[in-house]
N, C-alpha and C positions, 0 to 999 in steps of 0.2 A: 504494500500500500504506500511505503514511501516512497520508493522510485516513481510510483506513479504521480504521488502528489508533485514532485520536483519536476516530472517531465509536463506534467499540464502545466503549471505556474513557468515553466521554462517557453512552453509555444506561446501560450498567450503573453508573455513580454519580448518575443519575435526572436529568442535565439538559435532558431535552426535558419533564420531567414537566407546568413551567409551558406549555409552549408545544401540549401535548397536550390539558390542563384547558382552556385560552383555545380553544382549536378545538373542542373537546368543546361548551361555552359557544355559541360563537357560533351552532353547529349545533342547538342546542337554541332558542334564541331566535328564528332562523328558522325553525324546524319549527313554533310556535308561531305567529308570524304569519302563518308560511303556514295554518296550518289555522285561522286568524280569517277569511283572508280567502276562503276556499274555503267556511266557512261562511257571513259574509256573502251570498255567490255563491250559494249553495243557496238563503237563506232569500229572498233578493229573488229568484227564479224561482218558487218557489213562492208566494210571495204576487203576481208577477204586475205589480210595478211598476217591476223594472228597464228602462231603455232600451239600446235598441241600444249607444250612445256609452260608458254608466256599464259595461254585459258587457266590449265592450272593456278599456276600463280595468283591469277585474278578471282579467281574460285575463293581459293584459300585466303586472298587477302579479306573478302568480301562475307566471307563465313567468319573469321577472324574479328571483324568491326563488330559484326551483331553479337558474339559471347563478350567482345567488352561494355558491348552495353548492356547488355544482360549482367555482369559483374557488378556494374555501375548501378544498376536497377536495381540488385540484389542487396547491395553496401557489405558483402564480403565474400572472402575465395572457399570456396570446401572441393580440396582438393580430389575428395572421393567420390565425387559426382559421375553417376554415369553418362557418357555421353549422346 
């Protein structure tokens, strides 16, 4: 009951506000690389010159964005997570 009582008294006088804005943030800044790199991904398929090796890559980098936001969403690592 007392963490609880700390943590309402802690929101309602706004201090998670920093820690909301910095996650807001970091969520925005990966939404945007991701969607660089999803475009990249498009425009070399359509033009026909990606290889096999460089799809990978983009695959992986693109799968990669989404578990750190999912991390980020989560607010911590458990390593024993199945995949």
């Amino acid at each position: 009951m007392h963490d609880e009582m700390i943590e309402q008294i802690a929101e309602e006088r706004g201090y998670d506000r920093g820690f909301t804005a910095g996650t807001a943030h970091a969520h925005e800044l990966l939404n945007k690389y991701l969607e660089g790199l999803r475009h990249k991904r498009v425009v070399a398929e359509s033009e026909g010159w990606m290889r096999y090796d460089e799809d990978f890559v983009l695959q992986h980098q693109i799968r990669l964005v989404g578990d750190l936001k999912l991390l980020i969403r989560k607010g911590h690592y458990d390593e024993h997570r199945d995949s």
